[in-house]
C-alpha positions in Angstrom: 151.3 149.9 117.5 149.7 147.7 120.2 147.5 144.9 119.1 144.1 146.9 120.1 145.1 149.3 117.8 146.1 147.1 114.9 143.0 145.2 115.3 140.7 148.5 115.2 142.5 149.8 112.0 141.6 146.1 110.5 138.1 146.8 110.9 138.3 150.4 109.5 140.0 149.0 106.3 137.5 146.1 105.9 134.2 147.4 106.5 131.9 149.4 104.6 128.4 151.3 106.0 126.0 149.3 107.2 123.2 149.3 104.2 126.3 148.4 101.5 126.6 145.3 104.3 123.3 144.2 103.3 123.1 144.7 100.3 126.3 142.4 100.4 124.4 140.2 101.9 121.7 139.8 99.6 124.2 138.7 97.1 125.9 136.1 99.3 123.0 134.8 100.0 121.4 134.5 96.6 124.8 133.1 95.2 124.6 130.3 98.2 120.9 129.4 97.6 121.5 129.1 94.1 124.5 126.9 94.2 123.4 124.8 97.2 119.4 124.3 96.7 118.8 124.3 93.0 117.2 120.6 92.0 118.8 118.9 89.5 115.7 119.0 87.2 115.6 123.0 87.6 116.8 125.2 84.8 119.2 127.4 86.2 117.8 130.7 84.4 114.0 129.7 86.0 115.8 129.0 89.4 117.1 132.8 89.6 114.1 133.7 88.7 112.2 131.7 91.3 115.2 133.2 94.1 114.1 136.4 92.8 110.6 135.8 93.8 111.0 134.7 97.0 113.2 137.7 97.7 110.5 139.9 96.4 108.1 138.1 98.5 109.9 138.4 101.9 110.6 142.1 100.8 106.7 142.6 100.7 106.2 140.1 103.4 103.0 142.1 105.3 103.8 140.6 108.6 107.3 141.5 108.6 106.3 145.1 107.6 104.2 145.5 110.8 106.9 144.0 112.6 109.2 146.6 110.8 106.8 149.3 112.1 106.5 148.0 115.6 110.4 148.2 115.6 110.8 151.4 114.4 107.9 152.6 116.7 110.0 150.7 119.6 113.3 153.0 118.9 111.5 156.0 118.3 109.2 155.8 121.4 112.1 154.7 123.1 114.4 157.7 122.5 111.4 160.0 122.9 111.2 158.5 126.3 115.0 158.8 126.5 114.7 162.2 126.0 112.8 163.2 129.0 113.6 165.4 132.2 113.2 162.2 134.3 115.4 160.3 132.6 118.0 162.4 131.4 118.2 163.4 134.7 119.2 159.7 135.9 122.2 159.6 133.6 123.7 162.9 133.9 123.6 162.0 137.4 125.3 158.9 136.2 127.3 160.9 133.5 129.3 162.2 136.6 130.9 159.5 137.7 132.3 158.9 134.4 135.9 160.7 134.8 138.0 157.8 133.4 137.4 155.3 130.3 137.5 152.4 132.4 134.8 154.1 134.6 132.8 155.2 131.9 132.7 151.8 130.1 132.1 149.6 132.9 129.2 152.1 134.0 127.5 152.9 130.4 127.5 148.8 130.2 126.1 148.2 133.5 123.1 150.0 132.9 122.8 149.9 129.4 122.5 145.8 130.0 119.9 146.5 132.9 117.6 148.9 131.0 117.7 146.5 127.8 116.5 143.2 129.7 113.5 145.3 130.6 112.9 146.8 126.8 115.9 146.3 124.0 114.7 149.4 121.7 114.7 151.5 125.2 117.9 149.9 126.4 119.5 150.9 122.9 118.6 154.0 122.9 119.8 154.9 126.6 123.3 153.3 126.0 123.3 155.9 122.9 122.7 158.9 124.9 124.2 157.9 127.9 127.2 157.6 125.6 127.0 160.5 123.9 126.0 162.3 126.9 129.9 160.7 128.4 131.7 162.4 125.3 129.8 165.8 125.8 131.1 165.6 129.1 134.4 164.6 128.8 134.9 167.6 126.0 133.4 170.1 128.2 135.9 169.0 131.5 138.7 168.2 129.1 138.9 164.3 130.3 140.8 162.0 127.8 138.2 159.2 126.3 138.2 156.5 123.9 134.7 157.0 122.6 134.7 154.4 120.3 134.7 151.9 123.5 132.2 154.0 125.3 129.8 153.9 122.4 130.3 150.1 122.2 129.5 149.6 125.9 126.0 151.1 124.9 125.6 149.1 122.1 126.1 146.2 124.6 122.1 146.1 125.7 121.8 144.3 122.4 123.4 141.5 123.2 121.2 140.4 126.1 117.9 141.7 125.0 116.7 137.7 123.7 116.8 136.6 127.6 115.1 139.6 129.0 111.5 141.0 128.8 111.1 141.8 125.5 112.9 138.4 123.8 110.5 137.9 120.1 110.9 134.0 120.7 110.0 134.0 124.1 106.8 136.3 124.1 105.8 134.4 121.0 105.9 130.9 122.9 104.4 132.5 125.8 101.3 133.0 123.6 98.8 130.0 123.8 98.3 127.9 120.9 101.6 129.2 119.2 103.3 126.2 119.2 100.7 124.0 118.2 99.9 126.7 115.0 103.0 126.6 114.1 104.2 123.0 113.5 100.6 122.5 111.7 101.3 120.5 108.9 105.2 119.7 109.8 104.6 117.1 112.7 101.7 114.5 112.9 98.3 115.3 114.6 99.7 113.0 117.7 102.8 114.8 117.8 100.8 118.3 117.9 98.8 117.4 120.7 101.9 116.7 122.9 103.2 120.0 122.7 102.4 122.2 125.3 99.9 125.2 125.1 102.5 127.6 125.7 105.9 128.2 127.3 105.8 130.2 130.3 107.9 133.2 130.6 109.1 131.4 134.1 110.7 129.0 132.3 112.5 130.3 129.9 113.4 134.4 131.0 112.9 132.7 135.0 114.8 129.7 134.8 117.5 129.1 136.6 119.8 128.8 133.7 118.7 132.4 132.4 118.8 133.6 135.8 122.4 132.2 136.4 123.5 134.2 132.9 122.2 137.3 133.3 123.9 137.4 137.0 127.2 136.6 135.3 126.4 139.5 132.4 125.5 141.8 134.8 129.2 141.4 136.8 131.2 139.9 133.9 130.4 142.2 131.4 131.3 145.8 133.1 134.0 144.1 134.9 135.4 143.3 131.7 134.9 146.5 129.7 136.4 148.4 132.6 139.7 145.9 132.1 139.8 147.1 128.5 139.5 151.1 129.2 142.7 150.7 131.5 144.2 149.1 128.5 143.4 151.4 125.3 144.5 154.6 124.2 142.2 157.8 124.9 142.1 160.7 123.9 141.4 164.3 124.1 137.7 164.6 121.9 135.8 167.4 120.8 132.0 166.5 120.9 129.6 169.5 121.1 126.4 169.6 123.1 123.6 168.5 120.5 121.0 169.7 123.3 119.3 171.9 121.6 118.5 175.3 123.2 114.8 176.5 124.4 113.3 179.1 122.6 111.2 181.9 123.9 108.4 182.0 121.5 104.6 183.7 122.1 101.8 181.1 122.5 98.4 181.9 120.9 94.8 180.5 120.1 95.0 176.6 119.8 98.5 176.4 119.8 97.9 177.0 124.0 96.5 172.8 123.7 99.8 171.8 121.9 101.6 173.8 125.3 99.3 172.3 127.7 100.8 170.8 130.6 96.9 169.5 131.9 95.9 168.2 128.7 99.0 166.4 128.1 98.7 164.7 131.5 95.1 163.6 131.3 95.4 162.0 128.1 98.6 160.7 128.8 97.3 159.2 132.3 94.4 157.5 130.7 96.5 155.4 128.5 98.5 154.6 131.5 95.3 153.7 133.6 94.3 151.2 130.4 97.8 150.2 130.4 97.1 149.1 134.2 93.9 147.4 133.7 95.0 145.3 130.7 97.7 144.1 133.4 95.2 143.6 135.8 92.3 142.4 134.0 93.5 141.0 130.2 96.6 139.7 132.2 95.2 138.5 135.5 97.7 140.3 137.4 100.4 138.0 135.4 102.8 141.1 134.9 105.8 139.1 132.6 102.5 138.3 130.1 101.6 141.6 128.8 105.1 142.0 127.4 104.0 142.2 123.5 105.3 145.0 120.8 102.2 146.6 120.7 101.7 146.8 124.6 105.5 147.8 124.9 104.8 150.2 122.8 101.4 151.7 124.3 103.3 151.8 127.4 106.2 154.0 126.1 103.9 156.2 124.5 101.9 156.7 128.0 105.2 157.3 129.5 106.9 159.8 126.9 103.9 161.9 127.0 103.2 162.1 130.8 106.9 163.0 131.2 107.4 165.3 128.2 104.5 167.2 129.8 102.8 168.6 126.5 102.3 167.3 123.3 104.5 170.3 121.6 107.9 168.7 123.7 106.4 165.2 122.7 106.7 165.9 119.1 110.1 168.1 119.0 111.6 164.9 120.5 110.0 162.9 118.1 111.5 165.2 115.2 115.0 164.5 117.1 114.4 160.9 117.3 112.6 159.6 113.9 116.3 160.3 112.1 117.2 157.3 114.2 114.9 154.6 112.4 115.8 156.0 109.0 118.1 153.0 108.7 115.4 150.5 109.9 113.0 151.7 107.2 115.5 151.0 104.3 117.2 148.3 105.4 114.6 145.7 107.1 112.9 145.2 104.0 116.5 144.0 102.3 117.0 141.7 105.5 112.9 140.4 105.1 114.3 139.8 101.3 117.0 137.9 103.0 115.3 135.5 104.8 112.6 134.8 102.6 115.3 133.7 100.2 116.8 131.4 103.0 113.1 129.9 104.1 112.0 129.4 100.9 114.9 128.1 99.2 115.5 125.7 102.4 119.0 127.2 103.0 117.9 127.5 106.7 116.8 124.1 106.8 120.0 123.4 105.4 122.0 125.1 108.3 120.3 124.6 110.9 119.7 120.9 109.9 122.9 120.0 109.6 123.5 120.9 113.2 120.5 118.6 114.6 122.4 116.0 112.2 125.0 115.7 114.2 123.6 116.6 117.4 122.8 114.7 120.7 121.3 115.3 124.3 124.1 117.7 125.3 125.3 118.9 122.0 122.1 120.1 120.5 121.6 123.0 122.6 125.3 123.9 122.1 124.7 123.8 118.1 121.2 125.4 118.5 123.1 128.3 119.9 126.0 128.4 117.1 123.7 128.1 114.1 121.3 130.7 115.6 124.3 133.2 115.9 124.9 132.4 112.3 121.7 132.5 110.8 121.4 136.2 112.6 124.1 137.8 110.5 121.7 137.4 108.0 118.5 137.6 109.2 119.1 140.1 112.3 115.9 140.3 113.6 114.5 137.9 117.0 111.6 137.5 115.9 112.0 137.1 112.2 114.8 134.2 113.1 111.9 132.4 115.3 109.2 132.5 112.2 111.8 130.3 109.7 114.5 128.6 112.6 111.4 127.9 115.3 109.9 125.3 113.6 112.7 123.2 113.6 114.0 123.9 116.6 110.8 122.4 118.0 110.9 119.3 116.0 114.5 118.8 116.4 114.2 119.0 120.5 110.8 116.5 120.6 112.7 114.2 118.6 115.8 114.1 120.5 113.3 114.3 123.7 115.5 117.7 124.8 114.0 120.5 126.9 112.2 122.8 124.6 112.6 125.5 127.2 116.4 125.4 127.2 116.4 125.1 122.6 114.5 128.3 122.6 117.1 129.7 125.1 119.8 128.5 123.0 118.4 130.2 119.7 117.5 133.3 122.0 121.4 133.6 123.3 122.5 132.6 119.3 120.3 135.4 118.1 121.8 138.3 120.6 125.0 137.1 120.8 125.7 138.0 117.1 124.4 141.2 117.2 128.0 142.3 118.3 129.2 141.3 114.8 126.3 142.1 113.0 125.9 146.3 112.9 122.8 146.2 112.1 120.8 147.2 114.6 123.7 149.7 115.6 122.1 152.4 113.4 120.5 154.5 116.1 123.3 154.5 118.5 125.5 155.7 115.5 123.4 158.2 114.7 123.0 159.9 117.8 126.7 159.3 118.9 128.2 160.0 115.8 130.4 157.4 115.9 130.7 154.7 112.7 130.0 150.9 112.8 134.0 150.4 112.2 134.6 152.4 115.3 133.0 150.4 117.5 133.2 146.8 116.3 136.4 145.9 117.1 135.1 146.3 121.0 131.6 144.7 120.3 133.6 141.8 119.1 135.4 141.8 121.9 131.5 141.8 124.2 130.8 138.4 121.6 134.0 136.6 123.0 133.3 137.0 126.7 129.3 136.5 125.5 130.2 133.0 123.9 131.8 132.0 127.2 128.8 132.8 129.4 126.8 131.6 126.9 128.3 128.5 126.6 128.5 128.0 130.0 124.8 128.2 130.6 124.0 126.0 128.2 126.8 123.2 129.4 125.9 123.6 133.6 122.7 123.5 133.2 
């Protein structure tokens, strides 16, 4: 048995489904912040109790549940979108130059990491289909396949989603006034008023550093997933078309505006025009700006109805893709429970801390990025990870007098990088691909490893 394929029946063994993970978690992390944060003075049955609270509390957390909602309106939208002519029609084209693994991989990776630094939840849900679309193909022309690395090559997106477009630190530091809202009452008054107004998307997506990594993830990445499909097993695989077939039905009375082609286009193209002048007018033309969850997600519902063409194919596709965020709704509330038991109990203070500890000039960054990755196994959401780890981040770097642009960078390559361990946010590609989170890991791990290098390497050159 090679070592690929001892290593992939490791992972099988070890791991069970994704919501049993967190709910794993929960207990890890209670256990921790019980045995590491309790004061002395505390009694220990009014200190679970008090961890119980703050669980409860991030559980409920409002602000995290409309973050939960954008998410899930994100992946939804997304795969609605997905699911159009236009674009399906892009990667069947795509889908036939997929004849090998190696070919498959390297493509479903290429473009999966291109359409995620534009949008994560869209790049996510493309690398599903595209590599679901792969299998389908490959059962219909008989083509031998490891799917399990094909479905991990469009997981892939998730791991450089922090340094594109839709990064939750960056378009939060790109707001004005963040900053200085959110070290109220941490730093002094004088402190404050150094910090600047905001952080630009230019210098932290457009930097040069971030510019330099994505060029290396862009070659390195399907370069190296097409190295490992020469190298693994495949497979004959039997996956069925899930298209579903059109049905001939008779149209009458007001079901005729639910069929509407013209209707569906006017309304559709009215968002898009608002969607324009916001850019033009809210945004002063200042394109990387407008990049928020709720403007993403006005923009992908402009799109998914203009290109589904009626509101009747708009909502079958929604039917098709809400299963997808099933997982999301369940399990963000346990990982909200999760980090308000590490932010109130100071166990990220703790962690991250002890990094800035022992940190300097050119090591800070360099543990910024290794306690991020760590903190996102439990907390596996961008922009929940900014809300407790930001803060000191941004004392930590003005202390050491480090370039604030560069931490945040750090956190936002921690943050993604992890996701390759962390199956979290796996749950739609699974669904639609049919694969399991054991299936694909051992290959997603293998994305971290080459990740951490380029990573790394940003961080050290520049």
């Amino acid at each position: 048995m090679s070592f690929t394929d001892k290593y992939t029946k490791a992972f099988k063994n070890l791991l069970p489904a994704p919501f049993t993970i967190a709910v794993v978690l929960t207990i890890v992390t209670f256990i921790i912040a019980f045995f590491t944060t309790r004061p002395a003075t505390e009694n220990v049955g009014s200190y679970a109790i008090q961890l119980l609270k703050y669980w409860e509390a991030g559980i409920w957390n409002s602000g995290l549940l409309v973050f939960a909602m954008q998410m899930m309106l994100m992946l939804v939208l997304g795969h609605v979108l997905a699911l159009t002519i236009p674009v399906n029609s892009i990667i069947n084209l795509a889908v036939k130059k997929c004849n090998s693994t190696a070919k498959a991989a390297a493509l479903v990776t290429l473009l999966t990491v291109l359409v995620s630094l534009f949008n994560w939840g869209l790049g996510l849900i493309f690398g599903a289909i595209f590599a679901r679309k792969v299998a389908e193909h490959a059962t219909r022309l008989k083509i031998k396949l490891n799917y399990p690395l094909v479905g991990a090559a469009g997981y892939s997106g998730l791991m450089v989603w922090h340094g594109g477009l839709s990064g939750s630190s960056l378009a939060k530091v790109a707001e004005p006034g963040h900053l200085k809202v959110m070290m109220t009452g941490i730093i002094s008054e004088t402190e404050i008023a150094l910090l600047p107004e905001k952080i630009s998307y230019w210098d932290t997506v457009g930097s040069n550093m971030n510019l330099f990594v994505i060029a290396l993830l862009v070659i390195v990445l399907p370069a190296a997933m097409y190295w490992m499909g020469k190298r693994v097993k495949s497979t004959l695989i039997d996956v069925s078309d899930n298209e579903a077939k059109n049905e001939i039905t008779k149209i009458e009375g007001a079901e005729k505006l639910d069929h509407s082609m013209l209707f569906s286009l006017i309304f559709g193209g009215i968002v898009l025009f608002y969607v324009g002048y916001k850019i033009v007018v809210d945004y002063d033309f200042n394109f990387l700006n407008f990049f928020t969850p709720n403007n993403i997600n006005l923009l992908l519902l402009a799109l998914a109805i203009v290109l589904h063409q009626s509101f009747f194919n708009f909502l079958k596709a929604i039917d098709k893709a809400i299963g997808g965020a099933s997982g999301i709704l369940i399990q963000f509330p346990f990982y909200f429970g999760i980090m308000g038991l590490m932010k109130s109990s100071g166990l990220v203070t703790d962690i991250s801390g002890f990094f800035v500890e022992i940190s300097n000039e050119t090591t800070y960054p360099i543990f910024t990025f290794l306690s991020a990755g760590l903190v996102n196994i439990f907390v596996p959401s961008g922009g929940g990870q900014w809300a407790v780890q930001g803060p000191i981040i941004v004392q930590a770097a003005s202390d050491l007098g480090i370039s604030l642009p560069k931490s945040i960078m750090a956190l936002a390559y921690g943050d993604q990088l992890t996701n390759m361990l962390q199956p979290f946010w796996a749950l739609p590609l699974l669904g639609i691909t049919g694969l399991k989170a054991k299936e694909i890991l051992p290959y997603t791990l293998f994305l971290m490893l080459i990740g951490t290098v380029i990573y790394l390497s940003g961080l050290l050159i520049f």
